[in-house]
PDB file of N, CA, C, O and CB in Angstrom:
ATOM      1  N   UNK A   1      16.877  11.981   2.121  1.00  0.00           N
ATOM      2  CA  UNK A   1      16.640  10.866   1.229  1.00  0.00           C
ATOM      3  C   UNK A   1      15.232  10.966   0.645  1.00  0.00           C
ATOM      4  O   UNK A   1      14.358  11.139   1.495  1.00  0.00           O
ATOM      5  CB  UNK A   1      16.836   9.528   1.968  1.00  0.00           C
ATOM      6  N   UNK A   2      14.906  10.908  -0.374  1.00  0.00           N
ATOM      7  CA  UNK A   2      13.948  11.108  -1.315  1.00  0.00           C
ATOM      8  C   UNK A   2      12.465   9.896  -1.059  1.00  0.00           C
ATOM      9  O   UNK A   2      11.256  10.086  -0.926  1.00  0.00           O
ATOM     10  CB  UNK A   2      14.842  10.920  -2.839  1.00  0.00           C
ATOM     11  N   UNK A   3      13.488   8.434  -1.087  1.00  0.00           N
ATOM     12  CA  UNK A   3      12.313   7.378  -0.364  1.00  0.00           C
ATOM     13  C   UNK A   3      11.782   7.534   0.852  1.00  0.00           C
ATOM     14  O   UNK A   3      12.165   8.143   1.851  1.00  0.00           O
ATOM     15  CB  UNK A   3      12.747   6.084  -0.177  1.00  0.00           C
ATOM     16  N   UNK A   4      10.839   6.888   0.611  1.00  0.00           N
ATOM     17  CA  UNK A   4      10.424   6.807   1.820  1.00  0.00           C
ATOM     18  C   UNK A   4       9.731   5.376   2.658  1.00  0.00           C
ATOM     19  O   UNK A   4       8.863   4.855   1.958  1.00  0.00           O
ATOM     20  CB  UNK A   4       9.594   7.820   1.741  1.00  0.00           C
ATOM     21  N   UNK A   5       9.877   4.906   3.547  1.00  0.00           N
ATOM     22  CA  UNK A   5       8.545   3.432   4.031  1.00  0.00           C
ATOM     23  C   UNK A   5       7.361   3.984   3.936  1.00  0.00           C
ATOM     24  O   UNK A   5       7.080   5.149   4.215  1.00  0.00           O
ATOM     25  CB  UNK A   5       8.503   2.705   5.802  1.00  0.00           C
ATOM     26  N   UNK A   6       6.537   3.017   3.476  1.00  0.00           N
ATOM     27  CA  UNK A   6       5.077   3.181   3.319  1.00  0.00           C
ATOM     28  C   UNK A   6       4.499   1.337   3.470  1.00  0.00           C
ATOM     29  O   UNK A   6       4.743   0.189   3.100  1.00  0.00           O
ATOM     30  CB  UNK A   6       4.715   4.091   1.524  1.00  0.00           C
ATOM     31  N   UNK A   7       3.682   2.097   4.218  1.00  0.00           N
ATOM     32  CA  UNK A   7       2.659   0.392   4.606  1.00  0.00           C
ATOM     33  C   UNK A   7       1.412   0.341   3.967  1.00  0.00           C
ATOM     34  O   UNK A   7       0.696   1.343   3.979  1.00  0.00           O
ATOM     35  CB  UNK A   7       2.105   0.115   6.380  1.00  0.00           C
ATOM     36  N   UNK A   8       1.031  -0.761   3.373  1.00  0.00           N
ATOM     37  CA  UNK A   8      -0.514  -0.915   2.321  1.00  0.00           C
ATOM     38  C   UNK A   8      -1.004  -1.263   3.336  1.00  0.00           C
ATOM     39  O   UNK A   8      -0.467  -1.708   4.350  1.00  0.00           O
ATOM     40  CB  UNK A   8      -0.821  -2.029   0.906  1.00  0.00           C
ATOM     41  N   UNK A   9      -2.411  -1.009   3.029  1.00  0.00           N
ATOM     42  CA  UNK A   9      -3.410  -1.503   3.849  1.00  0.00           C
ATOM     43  C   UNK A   9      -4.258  -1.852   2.627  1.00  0.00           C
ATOM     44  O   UNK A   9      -4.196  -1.263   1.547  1.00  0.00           O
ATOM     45  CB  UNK A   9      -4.037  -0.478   5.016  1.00  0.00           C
ATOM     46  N   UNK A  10      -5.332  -3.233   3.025  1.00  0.00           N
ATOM     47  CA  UNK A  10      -6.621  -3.651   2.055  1.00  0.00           C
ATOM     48  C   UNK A  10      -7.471  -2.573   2.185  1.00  0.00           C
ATOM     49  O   UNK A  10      -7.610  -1.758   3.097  1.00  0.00           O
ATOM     50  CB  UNK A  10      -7.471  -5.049   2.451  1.00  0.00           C
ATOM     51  N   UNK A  11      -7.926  -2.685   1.294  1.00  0.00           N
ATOM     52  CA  UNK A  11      -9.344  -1.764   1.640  1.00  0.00           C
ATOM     53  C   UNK A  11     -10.736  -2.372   2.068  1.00  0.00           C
ATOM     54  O   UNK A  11     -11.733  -1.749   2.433  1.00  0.00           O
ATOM     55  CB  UNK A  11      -9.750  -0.985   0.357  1.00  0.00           C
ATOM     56  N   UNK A  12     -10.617  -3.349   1.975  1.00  0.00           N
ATOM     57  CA  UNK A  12     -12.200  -4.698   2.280  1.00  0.00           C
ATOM     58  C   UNK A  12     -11.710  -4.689   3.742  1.00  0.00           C
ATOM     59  O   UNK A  12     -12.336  -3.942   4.494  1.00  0.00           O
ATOM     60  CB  UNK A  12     -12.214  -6.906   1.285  1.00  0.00           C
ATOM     61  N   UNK A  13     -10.710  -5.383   4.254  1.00  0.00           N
ATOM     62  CA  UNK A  13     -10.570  -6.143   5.310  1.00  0.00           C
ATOM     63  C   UNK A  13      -9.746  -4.611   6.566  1.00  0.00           C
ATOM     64  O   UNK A  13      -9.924  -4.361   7.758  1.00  0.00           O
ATOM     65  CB  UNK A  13      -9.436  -7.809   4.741  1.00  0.00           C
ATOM     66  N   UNK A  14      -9.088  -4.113   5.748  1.00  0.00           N
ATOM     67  CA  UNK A  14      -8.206  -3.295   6.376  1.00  0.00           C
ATOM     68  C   UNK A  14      -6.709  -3.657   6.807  1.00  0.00           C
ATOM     69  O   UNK A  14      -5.980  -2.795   7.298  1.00  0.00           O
ATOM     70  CB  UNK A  14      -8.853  -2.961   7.400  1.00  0.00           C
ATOM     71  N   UNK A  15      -6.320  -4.866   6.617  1.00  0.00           N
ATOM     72  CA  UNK A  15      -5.444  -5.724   7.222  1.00  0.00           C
ATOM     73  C   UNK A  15      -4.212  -4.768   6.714  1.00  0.00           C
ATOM     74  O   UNK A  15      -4.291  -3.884   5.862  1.00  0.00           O
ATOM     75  CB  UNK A  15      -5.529  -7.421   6.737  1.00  0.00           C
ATOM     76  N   UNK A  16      -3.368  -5.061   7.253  1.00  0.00           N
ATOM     77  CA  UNK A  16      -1.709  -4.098   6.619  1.00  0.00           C
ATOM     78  C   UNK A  16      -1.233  -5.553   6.791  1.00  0.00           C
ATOM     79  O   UNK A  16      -1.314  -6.401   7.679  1.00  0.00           O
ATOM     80  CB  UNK A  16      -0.583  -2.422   7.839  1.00  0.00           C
ATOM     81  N   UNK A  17      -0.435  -5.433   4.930  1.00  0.00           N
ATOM     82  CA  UNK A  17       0.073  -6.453   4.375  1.00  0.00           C
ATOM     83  C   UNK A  17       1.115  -6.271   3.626  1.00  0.00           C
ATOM     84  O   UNK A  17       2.028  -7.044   3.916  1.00  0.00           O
ATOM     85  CB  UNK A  17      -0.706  -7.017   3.791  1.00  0.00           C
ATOM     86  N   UNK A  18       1.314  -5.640   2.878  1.00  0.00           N
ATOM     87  CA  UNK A  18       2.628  -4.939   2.459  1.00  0.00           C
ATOM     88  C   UNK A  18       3.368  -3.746   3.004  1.00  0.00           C
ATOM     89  O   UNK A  18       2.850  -2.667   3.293  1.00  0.00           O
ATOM     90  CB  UNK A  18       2.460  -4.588   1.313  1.00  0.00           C
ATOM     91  N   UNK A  19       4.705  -4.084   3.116  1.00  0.00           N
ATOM     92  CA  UNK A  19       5.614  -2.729   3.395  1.00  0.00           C
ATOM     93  C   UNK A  19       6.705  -2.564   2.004  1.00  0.00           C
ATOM     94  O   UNK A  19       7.369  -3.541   1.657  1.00  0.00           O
ATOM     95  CB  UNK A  19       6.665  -2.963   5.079  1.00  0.00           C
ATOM     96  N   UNK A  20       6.793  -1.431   1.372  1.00  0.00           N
ATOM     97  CA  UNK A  20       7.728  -0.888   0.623  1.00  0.00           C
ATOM     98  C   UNK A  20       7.779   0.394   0.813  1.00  0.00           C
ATOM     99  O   UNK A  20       7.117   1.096   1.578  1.00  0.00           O
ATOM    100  CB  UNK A  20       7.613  -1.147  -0.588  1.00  0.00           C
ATOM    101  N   UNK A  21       8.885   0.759  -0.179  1.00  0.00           N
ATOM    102  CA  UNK A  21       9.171   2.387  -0.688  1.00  0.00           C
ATOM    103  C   UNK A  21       8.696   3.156  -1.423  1.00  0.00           C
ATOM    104  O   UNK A  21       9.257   2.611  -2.373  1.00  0.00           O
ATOM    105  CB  UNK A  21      10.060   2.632  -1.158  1.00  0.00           C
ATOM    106  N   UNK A  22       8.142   3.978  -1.904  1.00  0.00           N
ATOM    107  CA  UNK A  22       8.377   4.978  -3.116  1.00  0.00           C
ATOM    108  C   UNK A  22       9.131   6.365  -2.604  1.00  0.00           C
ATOM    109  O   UNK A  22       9.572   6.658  -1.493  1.00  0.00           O
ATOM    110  CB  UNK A  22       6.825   5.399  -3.833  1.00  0.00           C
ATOM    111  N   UNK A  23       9.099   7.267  -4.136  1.00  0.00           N
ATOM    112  CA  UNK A  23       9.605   8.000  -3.986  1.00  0.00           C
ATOM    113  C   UNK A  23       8.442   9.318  -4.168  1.00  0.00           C
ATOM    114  O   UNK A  23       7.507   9.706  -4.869  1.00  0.00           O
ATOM    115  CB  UNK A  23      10.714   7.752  -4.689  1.00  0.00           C
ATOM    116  N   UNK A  24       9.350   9.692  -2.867  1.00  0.00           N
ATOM    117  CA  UNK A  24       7.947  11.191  -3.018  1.00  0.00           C
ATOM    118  C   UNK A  24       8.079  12.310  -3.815  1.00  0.00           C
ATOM    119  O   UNK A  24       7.163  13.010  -4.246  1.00  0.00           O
ATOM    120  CB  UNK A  24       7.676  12.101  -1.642  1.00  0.00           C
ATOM    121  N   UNK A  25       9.255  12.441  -3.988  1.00  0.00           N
ATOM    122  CA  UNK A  25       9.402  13.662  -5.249  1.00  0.00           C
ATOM    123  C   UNK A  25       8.520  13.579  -6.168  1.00  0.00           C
ATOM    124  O   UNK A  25       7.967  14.549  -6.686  1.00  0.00           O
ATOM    125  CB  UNK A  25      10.677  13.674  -6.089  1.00  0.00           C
ATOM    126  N   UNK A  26       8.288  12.197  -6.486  1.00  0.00           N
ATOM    127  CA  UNK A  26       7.808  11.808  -8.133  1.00  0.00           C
ATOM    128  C   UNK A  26       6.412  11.505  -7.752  1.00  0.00           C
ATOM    129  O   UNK A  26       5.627  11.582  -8.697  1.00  0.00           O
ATOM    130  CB  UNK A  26       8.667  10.305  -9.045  1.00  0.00           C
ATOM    131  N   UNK A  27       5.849  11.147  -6.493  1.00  0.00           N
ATOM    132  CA  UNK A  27       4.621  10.545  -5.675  1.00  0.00           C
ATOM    133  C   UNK A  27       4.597  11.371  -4.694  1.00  0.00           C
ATOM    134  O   UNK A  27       5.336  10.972  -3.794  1.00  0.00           O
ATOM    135  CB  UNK A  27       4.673   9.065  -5.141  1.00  0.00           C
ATOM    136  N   UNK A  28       3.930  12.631  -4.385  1.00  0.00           N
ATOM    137  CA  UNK A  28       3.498  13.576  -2.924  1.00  0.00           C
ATOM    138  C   UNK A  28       2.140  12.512  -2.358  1.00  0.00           C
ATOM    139  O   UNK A  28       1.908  12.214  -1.186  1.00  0.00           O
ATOM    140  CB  UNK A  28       2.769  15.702  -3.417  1.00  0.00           C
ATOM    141  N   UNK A  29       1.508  12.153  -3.369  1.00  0.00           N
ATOM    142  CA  UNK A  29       0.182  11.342  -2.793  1.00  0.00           C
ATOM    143  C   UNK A  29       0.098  10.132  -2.382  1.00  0.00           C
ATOM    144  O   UNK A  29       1.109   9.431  -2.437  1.00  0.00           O
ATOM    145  CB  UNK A  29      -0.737  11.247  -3.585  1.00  0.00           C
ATOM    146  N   UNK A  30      -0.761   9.760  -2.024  1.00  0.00           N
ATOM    147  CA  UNK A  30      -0.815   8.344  -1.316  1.00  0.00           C
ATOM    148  C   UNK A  30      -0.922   7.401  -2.798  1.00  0.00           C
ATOM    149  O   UNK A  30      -1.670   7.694  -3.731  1.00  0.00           O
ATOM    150  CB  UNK A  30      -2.400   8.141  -0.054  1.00  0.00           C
ATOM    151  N   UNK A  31      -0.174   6.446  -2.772  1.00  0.00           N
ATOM    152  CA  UNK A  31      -0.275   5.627  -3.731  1.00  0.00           C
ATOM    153  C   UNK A  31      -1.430   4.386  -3.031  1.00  0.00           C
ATOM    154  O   UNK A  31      -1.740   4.036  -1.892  1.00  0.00           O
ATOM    155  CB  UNK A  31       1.321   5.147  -4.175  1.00  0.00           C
ATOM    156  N   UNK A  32      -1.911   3.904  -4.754  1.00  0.00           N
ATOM    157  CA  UNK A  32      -3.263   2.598  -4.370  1.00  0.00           C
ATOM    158  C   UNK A  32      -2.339   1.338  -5.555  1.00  0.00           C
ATOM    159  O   UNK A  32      -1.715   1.838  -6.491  1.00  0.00           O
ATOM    160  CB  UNK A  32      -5.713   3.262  -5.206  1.00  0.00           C
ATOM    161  N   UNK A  33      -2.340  -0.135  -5.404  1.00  0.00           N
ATOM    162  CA  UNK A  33      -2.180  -0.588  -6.066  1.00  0.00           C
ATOM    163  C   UNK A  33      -3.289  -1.866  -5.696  1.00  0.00           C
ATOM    164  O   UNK A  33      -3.933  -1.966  -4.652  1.00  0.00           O
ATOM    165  CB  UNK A  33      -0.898  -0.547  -6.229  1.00  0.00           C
ATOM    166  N   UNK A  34      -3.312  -2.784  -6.840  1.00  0.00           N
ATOM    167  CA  UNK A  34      -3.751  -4.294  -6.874  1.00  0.00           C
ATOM    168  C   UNK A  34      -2.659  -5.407  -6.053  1.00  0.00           C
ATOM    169  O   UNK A  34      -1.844  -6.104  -6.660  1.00  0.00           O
ATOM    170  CB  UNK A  34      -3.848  -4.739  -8.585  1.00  0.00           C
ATOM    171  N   UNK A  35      -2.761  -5.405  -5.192  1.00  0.00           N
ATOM    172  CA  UNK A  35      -2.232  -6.397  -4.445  1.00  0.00           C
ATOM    173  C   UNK A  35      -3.385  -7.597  -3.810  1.00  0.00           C
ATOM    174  O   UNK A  35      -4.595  -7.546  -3.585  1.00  0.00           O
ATOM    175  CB  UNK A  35      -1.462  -5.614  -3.328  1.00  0.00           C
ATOM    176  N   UNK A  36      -2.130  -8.884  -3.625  1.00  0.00           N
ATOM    177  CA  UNK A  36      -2.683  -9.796  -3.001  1.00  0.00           C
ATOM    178  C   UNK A  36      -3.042 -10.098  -1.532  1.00  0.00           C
ATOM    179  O   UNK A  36      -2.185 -10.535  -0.763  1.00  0.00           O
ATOM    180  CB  UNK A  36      -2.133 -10.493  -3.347  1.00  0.00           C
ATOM    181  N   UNK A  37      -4.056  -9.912  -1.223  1.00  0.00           N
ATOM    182  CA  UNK A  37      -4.608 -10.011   0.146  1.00  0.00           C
ATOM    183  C   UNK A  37      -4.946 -11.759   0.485  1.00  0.00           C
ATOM    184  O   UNK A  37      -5.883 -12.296  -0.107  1.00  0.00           O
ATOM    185  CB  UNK A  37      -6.114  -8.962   0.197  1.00  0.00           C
ATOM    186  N   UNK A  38      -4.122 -12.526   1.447  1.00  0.00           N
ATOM    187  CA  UNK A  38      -4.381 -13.308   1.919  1.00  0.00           C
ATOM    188  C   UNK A  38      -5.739 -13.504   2.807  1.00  0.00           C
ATOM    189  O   UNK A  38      -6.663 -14.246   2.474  1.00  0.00           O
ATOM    190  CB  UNK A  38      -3.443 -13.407   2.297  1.00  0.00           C
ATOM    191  N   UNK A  39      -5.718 -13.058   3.474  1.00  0.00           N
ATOM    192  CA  UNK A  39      -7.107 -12.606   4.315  1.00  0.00           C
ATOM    193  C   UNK A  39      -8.374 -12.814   3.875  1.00  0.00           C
ATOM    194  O   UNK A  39      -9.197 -13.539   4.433  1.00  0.00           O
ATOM    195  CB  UNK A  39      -7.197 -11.259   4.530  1.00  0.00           C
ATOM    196  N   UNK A  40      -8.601 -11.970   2.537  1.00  0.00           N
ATOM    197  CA  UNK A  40      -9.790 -11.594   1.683  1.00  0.00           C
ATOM    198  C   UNK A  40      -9.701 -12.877   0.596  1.00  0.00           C
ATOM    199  O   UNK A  40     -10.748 -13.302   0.109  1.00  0.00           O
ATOM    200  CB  UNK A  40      -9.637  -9.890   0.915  1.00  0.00           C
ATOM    201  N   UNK A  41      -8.328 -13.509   0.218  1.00  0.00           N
ATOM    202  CA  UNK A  41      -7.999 -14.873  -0.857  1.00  0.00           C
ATOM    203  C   UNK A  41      -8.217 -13.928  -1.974  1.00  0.00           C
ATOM    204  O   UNK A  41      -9.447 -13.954  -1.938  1.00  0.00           O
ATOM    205  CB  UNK A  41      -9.175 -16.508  -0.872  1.00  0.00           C
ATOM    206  N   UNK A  42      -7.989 -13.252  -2.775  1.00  0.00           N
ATOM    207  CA  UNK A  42      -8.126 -12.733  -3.720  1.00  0.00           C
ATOM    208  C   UNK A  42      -7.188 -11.267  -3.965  1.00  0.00           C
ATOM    209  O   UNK A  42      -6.760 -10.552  -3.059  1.00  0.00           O
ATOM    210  CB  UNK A  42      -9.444 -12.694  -3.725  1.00  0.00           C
ATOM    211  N   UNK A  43      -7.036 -11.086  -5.199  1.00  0.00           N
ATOM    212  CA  UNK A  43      -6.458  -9.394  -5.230  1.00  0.00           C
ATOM    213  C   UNK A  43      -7.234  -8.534  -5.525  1.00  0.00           C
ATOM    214  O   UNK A  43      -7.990  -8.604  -6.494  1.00  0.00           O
ATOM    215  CB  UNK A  43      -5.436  -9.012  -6.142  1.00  0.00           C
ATOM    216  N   UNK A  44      -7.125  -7.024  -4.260  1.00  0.00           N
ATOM    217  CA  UNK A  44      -7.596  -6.219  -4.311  1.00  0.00           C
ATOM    218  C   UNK A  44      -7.106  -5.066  -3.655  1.00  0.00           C
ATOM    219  O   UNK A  44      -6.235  -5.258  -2.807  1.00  0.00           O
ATOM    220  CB  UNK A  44      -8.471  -6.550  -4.149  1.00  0.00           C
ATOM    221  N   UNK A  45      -7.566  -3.651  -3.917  1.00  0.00           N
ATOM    222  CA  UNK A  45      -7.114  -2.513  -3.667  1.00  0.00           C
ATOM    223  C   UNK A  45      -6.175  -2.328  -2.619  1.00  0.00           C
ATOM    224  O   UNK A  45      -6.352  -2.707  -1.461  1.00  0.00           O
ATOM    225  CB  UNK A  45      -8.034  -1.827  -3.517  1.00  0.00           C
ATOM    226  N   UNK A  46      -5.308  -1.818  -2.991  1.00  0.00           N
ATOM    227  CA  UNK A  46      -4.282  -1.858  -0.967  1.00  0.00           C
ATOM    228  C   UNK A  46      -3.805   0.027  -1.646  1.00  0.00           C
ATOM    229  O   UNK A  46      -3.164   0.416  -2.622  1.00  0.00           O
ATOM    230  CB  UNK A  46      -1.749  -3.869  -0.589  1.00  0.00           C
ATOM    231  N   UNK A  47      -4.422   0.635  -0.675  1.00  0.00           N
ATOM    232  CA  UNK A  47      -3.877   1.782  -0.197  1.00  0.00           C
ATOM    233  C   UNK A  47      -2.930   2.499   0.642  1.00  0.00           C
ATOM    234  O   UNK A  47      -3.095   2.127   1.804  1.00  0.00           O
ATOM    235  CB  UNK A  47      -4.440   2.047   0.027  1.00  0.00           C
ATOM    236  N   UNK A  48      -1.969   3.405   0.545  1.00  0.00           N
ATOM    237  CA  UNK A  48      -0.986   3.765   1.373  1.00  0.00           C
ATOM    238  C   UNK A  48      -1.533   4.452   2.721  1.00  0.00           C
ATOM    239  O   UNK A  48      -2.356   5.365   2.784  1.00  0.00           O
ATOM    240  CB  UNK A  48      -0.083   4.634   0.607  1.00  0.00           C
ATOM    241  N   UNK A  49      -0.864   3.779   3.817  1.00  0.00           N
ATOM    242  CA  UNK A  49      -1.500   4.151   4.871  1.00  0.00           C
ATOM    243  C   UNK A  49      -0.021   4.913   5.726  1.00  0.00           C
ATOM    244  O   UNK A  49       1.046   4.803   5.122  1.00  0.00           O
ATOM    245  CB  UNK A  49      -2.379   2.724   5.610  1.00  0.00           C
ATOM    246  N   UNK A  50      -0.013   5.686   7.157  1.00  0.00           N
ATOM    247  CA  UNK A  50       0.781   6.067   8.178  1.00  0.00           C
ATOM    248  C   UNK A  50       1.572   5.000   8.848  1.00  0.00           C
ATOM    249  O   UNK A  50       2.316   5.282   9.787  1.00  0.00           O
ATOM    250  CB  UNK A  50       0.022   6.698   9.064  1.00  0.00           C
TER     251      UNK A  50
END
């Protein structure tokens, strides 16, 4: 199967806050998006973590 789970982590706080998929065929790298961090109250960087 091509997807895969992947967990965000903040980058300020470190907290893991989101879980989704991508696809790695199209993504080998760690994906970064703007997400909402409760923690920090604001949106900011969440990186793909293990």
């Amino acid at each position: 199967m091509a997807r895969d789970k992947v967990i965000l982590e903040c980058t300020d706080c470190k907290e893991r806050n989101y879980f989704t998929t991508k696809n790695r065929r199209k993504h080998p790298q760690r994906v970064e998006w703007k997400k909402y961090c409760p923690r920090c109250n604001g949106h900011k960087l969440h990186k793909e973590t293990k």
